[in-house]
MOPAC internal coordinates of N, CA, C and O (Angstrom, degrees):
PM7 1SCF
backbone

  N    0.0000 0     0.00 0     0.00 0    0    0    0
  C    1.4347 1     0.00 0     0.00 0    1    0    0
  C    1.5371 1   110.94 1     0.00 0    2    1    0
  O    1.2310 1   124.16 1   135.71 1    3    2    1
  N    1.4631 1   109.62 1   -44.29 1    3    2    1
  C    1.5405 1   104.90 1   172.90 1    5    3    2
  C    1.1876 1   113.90 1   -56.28 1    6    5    3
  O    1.2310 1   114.04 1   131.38 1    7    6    5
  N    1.2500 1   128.89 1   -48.62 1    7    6    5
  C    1.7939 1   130.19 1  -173.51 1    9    7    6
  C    1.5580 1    90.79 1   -63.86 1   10    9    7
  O    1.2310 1   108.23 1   114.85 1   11   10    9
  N    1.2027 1   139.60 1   -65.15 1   11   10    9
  C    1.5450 1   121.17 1  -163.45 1   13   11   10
  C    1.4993 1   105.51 1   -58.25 1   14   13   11
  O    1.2310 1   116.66 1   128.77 1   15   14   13
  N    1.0087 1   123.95 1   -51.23 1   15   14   13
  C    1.2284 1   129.43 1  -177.92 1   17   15   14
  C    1.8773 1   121.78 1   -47.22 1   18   17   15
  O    1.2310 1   135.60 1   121.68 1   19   18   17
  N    0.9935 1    87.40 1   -58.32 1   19   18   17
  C    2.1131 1   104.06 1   158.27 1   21   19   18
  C    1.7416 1    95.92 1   -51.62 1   22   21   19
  O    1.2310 1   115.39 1   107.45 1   23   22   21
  N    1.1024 1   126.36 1   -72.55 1   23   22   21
  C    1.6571 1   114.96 1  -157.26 1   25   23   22
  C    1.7538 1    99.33 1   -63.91 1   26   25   23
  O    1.2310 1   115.13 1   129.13 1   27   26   25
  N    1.6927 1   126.85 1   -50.87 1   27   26   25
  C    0.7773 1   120.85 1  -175.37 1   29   27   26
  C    1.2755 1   133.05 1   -33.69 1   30   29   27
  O    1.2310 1   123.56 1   118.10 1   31   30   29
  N    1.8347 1   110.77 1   -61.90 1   31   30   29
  C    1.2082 1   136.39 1   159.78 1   33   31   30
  C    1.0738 1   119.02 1   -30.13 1   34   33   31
  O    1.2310 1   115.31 1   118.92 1   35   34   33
  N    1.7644 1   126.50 1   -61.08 1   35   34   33
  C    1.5999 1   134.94 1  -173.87 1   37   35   34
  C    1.8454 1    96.59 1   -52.48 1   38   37   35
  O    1.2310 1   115.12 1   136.93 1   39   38   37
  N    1.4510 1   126.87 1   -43.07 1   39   38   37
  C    1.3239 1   129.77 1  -177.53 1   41   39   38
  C    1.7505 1   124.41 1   -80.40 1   42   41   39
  O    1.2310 1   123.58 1  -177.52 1   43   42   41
  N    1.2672 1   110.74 1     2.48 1   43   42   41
  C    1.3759 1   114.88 1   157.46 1   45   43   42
  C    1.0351 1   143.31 1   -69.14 1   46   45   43
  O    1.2310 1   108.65 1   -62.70 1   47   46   45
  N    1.4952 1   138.84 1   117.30 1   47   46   45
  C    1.1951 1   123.95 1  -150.64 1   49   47   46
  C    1.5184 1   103.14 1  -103.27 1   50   49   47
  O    1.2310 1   129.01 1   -16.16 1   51   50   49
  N    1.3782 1   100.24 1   163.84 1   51   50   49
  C    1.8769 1   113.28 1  -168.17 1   53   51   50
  C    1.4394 1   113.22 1   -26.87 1   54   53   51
  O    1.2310 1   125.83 1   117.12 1   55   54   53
  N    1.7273 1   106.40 1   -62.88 1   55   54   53
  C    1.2716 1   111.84 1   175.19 1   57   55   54
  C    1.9231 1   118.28 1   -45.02 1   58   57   55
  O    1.2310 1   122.59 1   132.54 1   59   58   57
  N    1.3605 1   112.64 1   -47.46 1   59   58   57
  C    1.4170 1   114.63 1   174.18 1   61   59   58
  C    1.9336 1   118.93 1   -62.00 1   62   61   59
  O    1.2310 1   129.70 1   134.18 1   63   62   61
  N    1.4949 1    98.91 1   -45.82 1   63   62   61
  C    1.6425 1    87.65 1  -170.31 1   65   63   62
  C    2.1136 1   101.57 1   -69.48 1   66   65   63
  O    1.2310 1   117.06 1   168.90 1   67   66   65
  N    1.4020 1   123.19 1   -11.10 1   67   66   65
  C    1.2651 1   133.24 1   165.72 1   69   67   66
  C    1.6431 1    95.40 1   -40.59 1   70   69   67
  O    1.2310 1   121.40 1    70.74 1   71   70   69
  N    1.3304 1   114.93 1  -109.26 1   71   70   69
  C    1.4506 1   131.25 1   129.98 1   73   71   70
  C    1.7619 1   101.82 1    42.21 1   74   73   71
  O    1.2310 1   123.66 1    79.65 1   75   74   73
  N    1.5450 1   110.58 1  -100.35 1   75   74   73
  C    1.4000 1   127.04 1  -164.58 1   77   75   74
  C    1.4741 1   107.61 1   -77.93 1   78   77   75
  O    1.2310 1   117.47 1   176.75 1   79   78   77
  N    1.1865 1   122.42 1    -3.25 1   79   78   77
  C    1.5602 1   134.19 1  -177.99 1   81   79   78
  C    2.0701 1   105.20 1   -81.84 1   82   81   79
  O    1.2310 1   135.23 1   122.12 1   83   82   81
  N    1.7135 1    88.14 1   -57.88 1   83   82   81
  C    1.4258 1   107.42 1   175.14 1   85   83   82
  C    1.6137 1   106.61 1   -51.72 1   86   85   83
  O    1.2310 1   115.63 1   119.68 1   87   86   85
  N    1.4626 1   125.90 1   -60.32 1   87   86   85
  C    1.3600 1   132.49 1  -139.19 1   89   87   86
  C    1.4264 1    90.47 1   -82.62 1   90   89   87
  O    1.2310 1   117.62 1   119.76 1   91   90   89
  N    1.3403 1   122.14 1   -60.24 1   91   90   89
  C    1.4732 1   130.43 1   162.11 1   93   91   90
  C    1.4480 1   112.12 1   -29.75 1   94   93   91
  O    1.2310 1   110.04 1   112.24 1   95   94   93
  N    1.1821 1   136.30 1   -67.76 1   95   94   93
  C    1.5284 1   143.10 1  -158.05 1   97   95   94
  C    2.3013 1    94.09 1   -78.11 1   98   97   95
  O    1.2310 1   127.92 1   154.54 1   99   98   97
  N    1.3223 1   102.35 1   -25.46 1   99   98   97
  C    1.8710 1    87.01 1   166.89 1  101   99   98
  C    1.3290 1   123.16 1   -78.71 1  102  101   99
  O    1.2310 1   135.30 1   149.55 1  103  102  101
  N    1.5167 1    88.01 1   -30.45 1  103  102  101
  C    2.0825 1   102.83 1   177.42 1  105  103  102
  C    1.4679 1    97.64 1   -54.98 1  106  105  103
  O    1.2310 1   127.94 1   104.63 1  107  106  105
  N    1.4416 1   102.32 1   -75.37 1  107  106  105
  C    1.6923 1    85.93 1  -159.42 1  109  107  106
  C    1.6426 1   121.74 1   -81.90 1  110  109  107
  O    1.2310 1   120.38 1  -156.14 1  111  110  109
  N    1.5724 1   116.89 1    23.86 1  111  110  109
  C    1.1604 1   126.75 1   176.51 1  113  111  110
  C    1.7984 1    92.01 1   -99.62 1  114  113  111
  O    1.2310 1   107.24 1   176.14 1  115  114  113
  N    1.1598 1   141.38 1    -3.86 1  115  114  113
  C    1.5301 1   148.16 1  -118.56 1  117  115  114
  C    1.1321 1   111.50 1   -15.34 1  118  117  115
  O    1.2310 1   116.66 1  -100.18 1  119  118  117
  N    1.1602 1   123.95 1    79.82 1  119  118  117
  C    1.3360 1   128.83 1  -145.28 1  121  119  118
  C    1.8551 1    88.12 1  -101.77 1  122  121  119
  O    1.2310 1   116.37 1   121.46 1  123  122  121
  N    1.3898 1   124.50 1   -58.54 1  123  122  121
  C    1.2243 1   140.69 1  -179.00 1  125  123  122
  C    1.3340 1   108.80 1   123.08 1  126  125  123
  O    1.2310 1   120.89 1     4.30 1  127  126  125
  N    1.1849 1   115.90 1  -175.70 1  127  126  125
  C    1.6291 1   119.97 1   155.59 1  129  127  126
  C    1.4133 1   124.53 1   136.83 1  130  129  127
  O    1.2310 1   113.23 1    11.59 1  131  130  129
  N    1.1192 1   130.41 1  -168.41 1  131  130  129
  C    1.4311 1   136.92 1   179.09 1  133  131  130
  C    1.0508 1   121.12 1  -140.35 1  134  133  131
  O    1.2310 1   119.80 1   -81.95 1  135  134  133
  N    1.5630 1   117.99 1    98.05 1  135  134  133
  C    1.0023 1   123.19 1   151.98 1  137  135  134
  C    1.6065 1   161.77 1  -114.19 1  138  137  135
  O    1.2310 1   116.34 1   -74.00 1  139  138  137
  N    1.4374 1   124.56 1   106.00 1  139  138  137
  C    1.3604 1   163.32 1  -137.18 1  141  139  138
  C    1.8372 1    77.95 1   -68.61 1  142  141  139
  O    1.2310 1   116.77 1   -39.09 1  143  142  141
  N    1.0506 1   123.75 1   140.91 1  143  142  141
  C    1.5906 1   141.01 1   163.94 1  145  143  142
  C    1.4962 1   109.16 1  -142.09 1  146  145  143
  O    1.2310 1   120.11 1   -67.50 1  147  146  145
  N    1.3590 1   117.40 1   112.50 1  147  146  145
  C    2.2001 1   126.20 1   175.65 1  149  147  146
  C    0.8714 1   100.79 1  -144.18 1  150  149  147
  O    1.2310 1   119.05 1   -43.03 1  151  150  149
  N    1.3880 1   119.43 1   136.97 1  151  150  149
  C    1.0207 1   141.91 1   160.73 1  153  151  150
  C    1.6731 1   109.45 1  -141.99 1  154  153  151
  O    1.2310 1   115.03 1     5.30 1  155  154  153
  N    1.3959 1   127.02 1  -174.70 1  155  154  153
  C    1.2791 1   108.77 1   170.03 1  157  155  154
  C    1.8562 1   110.72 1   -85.69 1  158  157  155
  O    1.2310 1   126.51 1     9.21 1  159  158  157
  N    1.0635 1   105.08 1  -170.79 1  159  158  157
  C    1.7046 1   118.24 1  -168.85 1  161  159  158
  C    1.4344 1    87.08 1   -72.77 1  162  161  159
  O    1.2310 1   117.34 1   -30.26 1  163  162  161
  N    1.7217 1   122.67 1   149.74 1  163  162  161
  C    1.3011 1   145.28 1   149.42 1  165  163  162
  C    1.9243 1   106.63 1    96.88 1  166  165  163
  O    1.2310 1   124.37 1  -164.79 1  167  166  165
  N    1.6607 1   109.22 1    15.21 1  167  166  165
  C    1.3520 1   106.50 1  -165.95 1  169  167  166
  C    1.3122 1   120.03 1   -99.19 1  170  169  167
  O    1.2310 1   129.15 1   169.53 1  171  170  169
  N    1.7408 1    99.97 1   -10.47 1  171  170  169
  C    2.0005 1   122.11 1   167.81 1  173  171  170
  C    1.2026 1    93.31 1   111.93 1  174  173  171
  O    1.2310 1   107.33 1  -142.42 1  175  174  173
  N    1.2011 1   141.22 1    37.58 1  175  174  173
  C    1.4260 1   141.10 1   143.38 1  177  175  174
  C    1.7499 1   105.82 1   -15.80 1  178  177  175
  O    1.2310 1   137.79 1    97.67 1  179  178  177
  N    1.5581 1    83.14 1   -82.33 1  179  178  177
  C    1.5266 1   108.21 1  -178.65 1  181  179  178
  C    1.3546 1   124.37 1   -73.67 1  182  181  179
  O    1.2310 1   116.11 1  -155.38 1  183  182  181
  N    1.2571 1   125.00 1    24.62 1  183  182  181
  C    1.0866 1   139.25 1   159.73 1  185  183  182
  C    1.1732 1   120.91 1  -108.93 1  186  185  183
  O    1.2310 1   121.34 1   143.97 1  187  186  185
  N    1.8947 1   115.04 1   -36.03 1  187  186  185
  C    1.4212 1   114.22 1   150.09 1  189  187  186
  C    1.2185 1   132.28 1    -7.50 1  190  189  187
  O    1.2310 1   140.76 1   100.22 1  191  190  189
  N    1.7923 1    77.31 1   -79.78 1  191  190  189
  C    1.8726 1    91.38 1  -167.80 1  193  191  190
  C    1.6315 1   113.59 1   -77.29 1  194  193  191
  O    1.2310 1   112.95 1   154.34 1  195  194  193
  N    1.4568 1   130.93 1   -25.66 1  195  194  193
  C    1.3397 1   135.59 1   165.85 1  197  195  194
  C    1.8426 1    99.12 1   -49.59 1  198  197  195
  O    1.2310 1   121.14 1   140.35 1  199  198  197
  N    1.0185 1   115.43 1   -39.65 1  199  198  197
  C    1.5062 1   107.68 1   169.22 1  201  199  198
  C    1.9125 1   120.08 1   -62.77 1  202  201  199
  O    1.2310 1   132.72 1   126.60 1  203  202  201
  N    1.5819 1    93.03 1   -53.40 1  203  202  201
  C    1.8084 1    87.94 1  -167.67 1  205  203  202
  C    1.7145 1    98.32 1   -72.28 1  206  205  203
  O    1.2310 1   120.78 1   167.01 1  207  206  205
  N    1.0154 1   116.12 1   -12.99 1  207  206  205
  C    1.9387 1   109.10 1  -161.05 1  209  207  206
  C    1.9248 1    82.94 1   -87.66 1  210  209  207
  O    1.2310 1   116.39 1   163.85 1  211  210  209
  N    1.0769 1   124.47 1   -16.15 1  211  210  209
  C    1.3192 1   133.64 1  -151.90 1  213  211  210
  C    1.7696 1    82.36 1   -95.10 1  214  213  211
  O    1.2310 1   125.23 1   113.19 1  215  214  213
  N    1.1966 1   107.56 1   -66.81 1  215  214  213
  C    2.0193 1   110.85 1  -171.48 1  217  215  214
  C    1.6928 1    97.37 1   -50.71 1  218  217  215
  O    1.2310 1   118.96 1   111.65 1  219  218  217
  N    1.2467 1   119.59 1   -68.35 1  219  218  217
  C    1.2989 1   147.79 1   167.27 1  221  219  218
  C    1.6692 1   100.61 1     2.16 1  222  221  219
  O    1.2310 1   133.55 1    87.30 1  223  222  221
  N    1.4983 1    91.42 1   -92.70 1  223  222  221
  C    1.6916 1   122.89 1   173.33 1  225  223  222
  C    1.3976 1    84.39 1   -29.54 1  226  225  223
  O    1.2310 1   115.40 1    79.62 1  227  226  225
  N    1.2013 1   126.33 1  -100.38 1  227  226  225
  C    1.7243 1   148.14 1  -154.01 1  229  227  226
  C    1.7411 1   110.59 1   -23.61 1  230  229  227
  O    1.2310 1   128.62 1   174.00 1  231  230  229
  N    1.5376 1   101.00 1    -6.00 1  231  230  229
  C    1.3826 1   108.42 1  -154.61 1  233  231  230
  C    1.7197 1   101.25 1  -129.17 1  234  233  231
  O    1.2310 1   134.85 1   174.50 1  235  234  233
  N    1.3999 1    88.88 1    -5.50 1  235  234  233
  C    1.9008 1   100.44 1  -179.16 1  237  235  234
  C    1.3836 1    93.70 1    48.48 1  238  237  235
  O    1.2310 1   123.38 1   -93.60 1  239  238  237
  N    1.7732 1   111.13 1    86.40 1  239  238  237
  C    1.4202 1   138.31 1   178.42 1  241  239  238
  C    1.2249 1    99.65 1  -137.92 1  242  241  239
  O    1.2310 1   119.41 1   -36.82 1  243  242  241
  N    1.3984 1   118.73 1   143.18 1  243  242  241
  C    1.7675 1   105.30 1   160.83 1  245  243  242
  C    1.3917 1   127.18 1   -90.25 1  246  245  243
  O    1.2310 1   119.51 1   -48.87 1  247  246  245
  N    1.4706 1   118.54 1   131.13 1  247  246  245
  C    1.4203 1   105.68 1   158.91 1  249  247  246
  C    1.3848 1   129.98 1  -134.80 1  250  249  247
  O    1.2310 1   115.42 1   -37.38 1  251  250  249
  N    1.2958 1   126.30 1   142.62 1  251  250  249
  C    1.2730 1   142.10 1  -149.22 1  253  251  250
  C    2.0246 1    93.35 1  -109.27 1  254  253  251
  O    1.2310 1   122.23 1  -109.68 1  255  254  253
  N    1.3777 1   113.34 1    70.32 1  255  254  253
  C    1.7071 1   131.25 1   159.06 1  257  255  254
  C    1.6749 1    93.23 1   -51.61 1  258  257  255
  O    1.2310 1   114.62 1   -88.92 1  259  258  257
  N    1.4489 1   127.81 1    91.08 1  259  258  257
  C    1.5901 1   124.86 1   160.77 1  261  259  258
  C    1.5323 1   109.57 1  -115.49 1  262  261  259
  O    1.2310 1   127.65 1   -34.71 1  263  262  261
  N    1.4708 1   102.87 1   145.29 1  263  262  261
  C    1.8350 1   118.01 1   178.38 1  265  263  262
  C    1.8736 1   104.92 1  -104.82 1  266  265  263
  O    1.2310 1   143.53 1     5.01 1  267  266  265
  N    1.0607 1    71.89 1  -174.99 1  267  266  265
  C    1.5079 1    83.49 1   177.16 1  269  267  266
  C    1.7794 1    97.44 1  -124.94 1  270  269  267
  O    1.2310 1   119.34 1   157.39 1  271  270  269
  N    1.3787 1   118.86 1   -22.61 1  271  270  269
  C    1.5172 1   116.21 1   173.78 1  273  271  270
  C    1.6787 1    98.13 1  -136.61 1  274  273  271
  O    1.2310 1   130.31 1   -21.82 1  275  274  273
  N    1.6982 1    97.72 1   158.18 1  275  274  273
  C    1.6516 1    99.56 1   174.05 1  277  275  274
  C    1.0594 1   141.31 1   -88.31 1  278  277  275
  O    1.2310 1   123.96 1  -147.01 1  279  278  277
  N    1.5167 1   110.00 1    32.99 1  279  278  277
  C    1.4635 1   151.25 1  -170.52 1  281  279  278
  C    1.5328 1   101.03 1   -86.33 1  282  281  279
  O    1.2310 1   133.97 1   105.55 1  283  282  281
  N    1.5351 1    90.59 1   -74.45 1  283  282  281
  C    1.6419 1   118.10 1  -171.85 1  285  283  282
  C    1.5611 1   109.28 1   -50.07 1  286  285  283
  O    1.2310 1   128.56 1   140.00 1  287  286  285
  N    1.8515 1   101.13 1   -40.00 1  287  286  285
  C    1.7777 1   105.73 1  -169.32 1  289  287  286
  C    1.3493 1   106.43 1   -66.39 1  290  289  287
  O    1.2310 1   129.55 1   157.06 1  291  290  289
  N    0.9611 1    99.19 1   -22.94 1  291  290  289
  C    1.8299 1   107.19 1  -162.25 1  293  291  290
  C    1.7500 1   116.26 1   -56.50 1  294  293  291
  O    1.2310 1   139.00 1   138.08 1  295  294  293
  N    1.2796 1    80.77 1   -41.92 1  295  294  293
  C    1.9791 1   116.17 1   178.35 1  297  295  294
  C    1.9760 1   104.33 1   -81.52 1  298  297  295
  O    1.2310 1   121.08 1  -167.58 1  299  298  297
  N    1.4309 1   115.55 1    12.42 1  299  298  297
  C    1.4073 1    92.20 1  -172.55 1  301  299  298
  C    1.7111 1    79.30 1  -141.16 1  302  301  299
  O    1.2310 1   123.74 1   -44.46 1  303  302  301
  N    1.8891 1   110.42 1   135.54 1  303  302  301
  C    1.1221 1   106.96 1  -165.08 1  305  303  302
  C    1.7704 1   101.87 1   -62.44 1  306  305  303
  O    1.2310 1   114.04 1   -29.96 1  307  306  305
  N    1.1599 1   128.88 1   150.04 1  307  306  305
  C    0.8609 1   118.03 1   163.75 1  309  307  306
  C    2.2510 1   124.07 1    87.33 1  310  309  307
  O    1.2310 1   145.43 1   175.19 1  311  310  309
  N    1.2739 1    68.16 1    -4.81 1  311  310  309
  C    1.9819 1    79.69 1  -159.68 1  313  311  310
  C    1.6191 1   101.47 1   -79.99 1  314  313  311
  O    1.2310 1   128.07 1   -17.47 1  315  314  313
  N    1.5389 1   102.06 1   162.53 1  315  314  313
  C    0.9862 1   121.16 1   178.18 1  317  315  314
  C    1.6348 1   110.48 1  -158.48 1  318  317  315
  O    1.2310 1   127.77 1   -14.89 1  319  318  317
  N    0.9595 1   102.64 1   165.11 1  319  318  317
  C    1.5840 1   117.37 1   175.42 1  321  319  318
  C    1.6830 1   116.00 1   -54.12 1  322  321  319
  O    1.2310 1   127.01 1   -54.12 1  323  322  321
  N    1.7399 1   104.12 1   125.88 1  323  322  321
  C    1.3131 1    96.28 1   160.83 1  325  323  322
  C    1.5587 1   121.45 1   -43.82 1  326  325  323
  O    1.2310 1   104.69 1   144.32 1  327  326  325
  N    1.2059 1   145.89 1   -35.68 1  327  326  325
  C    1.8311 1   162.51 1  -124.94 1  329  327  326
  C    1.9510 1    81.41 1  -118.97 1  330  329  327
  O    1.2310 1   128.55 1   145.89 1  331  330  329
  N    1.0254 1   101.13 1   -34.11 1  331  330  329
  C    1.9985 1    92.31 1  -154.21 1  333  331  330
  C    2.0501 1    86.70 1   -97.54 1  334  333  331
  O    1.2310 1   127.40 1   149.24 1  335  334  333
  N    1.5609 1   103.36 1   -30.76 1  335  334  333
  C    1.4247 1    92.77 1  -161.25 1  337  335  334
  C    1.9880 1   103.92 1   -73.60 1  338  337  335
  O    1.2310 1   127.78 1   148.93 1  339  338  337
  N    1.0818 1   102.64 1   -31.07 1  339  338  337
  C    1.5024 1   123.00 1  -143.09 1  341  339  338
  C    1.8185 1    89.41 1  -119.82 1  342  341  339
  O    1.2310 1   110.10 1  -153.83 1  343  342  341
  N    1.3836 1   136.19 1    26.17 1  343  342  341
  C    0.9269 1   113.31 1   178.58 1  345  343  342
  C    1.8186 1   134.68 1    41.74 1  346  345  343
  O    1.2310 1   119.69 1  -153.79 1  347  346  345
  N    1.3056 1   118.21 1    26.21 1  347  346  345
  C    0.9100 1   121.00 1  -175.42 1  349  347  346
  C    1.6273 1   134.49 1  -101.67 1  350  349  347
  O    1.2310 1   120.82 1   -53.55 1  351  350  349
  N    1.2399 1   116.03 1   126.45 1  351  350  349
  C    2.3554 1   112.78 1  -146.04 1  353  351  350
  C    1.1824 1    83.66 1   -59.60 1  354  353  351
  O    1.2310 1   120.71 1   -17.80 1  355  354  353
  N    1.0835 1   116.26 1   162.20 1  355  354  353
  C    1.2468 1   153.55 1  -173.99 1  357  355  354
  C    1.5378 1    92.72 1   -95.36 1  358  357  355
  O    1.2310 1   106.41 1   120.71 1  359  358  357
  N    1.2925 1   142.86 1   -59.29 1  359  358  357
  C    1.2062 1   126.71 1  -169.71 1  361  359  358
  C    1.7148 1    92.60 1  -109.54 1  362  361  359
  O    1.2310 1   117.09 1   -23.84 1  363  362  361
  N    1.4305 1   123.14 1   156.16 1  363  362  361
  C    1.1761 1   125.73 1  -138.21 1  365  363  362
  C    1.8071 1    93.63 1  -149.76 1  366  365  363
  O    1.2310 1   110.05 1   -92.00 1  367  366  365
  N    1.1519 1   136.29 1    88.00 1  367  366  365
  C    1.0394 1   132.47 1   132.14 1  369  367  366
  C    1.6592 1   134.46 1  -131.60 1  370  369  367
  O    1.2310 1   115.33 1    25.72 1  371  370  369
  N    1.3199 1   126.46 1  -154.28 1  371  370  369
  C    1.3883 1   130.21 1  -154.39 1  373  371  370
  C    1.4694 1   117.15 1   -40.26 1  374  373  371
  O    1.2310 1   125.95 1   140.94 1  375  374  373
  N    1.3954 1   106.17 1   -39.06 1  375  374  373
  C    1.8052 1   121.10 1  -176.52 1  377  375  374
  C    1.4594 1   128.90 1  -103.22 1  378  377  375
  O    1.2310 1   129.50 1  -168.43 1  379  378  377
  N    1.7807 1    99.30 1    11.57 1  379  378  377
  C    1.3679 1   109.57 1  -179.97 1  381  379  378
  C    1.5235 1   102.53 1  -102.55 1  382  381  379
  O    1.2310 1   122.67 1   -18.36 1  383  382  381
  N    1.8207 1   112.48 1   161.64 1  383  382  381
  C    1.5606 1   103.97 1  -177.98 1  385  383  382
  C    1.6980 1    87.87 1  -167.75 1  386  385  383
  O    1.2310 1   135.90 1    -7.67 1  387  386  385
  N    1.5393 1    86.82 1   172.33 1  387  386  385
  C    1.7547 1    91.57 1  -159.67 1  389  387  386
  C    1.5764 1    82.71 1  -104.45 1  390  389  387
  O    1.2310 1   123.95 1   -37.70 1  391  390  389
  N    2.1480 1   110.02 1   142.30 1  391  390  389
  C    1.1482 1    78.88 1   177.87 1  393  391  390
  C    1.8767 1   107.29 1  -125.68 1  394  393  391
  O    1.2310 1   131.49 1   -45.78 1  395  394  393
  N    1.5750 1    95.42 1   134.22 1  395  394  393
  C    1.6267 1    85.30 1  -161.09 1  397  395  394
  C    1.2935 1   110.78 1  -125.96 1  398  397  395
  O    1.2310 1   111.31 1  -117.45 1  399  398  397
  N    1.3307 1   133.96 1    62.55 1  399  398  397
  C    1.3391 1   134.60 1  -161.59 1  401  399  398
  C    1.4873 1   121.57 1   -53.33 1  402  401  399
  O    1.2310 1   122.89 1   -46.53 1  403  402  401
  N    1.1875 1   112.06 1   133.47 1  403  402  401
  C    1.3081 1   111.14 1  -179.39 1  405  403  402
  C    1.5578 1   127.67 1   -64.73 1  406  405  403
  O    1.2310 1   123.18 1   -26.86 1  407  406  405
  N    1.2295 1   111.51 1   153.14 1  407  406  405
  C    1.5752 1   123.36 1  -161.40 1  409  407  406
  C    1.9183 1   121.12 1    75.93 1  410  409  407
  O    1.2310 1   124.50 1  -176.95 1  411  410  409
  N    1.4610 1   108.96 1     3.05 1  411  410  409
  C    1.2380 1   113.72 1  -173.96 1  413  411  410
  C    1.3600 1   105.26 1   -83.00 1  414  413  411
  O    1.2310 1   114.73 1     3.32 1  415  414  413
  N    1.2340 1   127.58 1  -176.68 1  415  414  413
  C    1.3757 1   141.34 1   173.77 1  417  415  414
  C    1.0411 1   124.72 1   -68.63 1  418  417  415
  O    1.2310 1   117.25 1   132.47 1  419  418  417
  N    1.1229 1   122.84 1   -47.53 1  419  418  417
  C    1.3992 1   149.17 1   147.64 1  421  419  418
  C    1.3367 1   124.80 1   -42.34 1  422  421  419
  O    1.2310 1   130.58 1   136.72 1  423  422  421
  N    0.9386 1    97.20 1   -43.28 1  423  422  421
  C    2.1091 1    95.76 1   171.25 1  425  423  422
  C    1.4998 1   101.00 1  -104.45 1  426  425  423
  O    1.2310 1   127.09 1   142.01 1  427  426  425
  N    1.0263 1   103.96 1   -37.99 1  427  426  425
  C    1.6748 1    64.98 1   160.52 1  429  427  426
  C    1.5793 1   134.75 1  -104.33 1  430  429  427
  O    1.2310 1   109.68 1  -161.61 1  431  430  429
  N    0.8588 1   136.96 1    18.39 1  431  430  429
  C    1.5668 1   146.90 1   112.88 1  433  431  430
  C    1.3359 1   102.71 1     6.34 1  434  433  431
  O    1.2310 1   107.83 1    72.69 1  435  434  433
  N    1.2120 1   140.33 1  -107.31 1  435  434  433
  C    1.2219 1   129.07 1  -174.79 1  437  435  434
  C    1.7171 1   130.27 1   -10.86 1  438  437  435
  O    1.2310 1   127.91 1   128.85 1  439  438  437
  N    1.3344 1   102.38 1   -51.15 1  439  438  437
  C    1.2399 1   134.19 1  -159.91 1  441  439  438
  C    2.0471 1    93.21 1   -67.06 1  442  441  439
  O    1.2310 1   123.36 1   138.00 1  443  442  441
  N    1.3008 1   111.16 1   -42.00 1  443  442  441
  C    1.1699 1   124.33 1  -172.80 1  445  443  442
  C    1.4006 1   107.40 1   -89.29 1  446  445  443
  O    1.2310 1   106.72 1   156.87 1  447  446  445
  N    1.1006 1   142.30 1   -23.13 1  447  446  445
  C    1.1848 1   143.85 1  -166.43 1  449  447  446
  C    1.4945 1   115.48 1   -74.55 1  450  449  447
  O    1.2310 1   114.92 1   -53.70 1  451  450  449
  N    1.4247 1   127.23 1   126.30 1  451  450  449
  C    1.3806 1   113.35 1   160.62 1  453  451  450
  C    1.1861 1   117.84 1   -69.36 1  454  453  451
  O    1.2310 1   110.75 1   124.89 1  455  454  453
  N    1.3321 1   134.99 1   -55.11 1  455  454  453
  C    1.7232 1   131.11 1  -156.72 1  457  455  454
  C    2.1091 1   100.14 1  -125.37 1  458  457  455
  O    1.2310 1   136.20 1   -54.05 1  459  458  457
  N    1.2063 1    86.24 1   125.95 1  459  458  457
  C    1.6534 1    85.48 1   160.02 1  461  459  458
  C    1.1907 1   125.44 1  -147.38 1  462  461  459
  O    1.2310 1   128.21 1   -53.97 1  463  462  461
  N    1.7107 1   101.80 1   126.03 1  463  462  461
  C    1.7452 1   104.00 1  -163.32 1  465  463  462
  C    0.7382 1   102.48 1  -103.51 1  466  465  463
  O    1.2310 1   120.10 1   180.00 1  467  466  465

């Protein structure tokens, strides 16, 4: 993870280490927060975060890489589906519910996590 992480980094461009400078400097401030990253398709979105989950990792940090499709996960080391990560139905109305009992691993997961995309 350190070696990807070293080459990755050297290939980030201004606009990105902006970006991974910020997200990095709240993590280890644990500051919290939300942060929104758009641009259009092909601009290193996903190269971003293959970088910070990459520093992250290297540092035995947790991170929770989640999509919204299994397209997106595919492209994030480690990623998976919000629906697959979080137990959540796939089809979604009045009588469906996520089920996440407290004290499990799984719920609390979050709680432990530094970064979740």
């Amino acid at each position: 993870m350190k070696r990807i992480h070293k080459r990755n980094h050297s290939l980030l461009n201004d606009e990105q280490k902006i970006v991974y400078d910020y997200i990095f400097d709240n993590i280890n401030k644990k500051n919290g927060g939300v942060f929104f990253v758009y641009r259009s398709g092909g601009c290193g979105k996903t190269f971003l975060w293959q970088t910070l989950c990459c520093r992250l990792r290297s540092e035995h940090k947790i991170v929770l890489p989640i999509a919204s499709c299994d397209i997106a996960a595919v492209f994030l080391p480690g990623g998976r589906t919000a629906h697959s990560r979080f137990h959540i139905p796939l089809k979604l109305d009045e009588n469906c519910y996520v089920d996440l009992r407290h004290g499990t691993d799984i719920s609390e997961l979050p709680q432990r996590t530094d970064l979740i995309i």
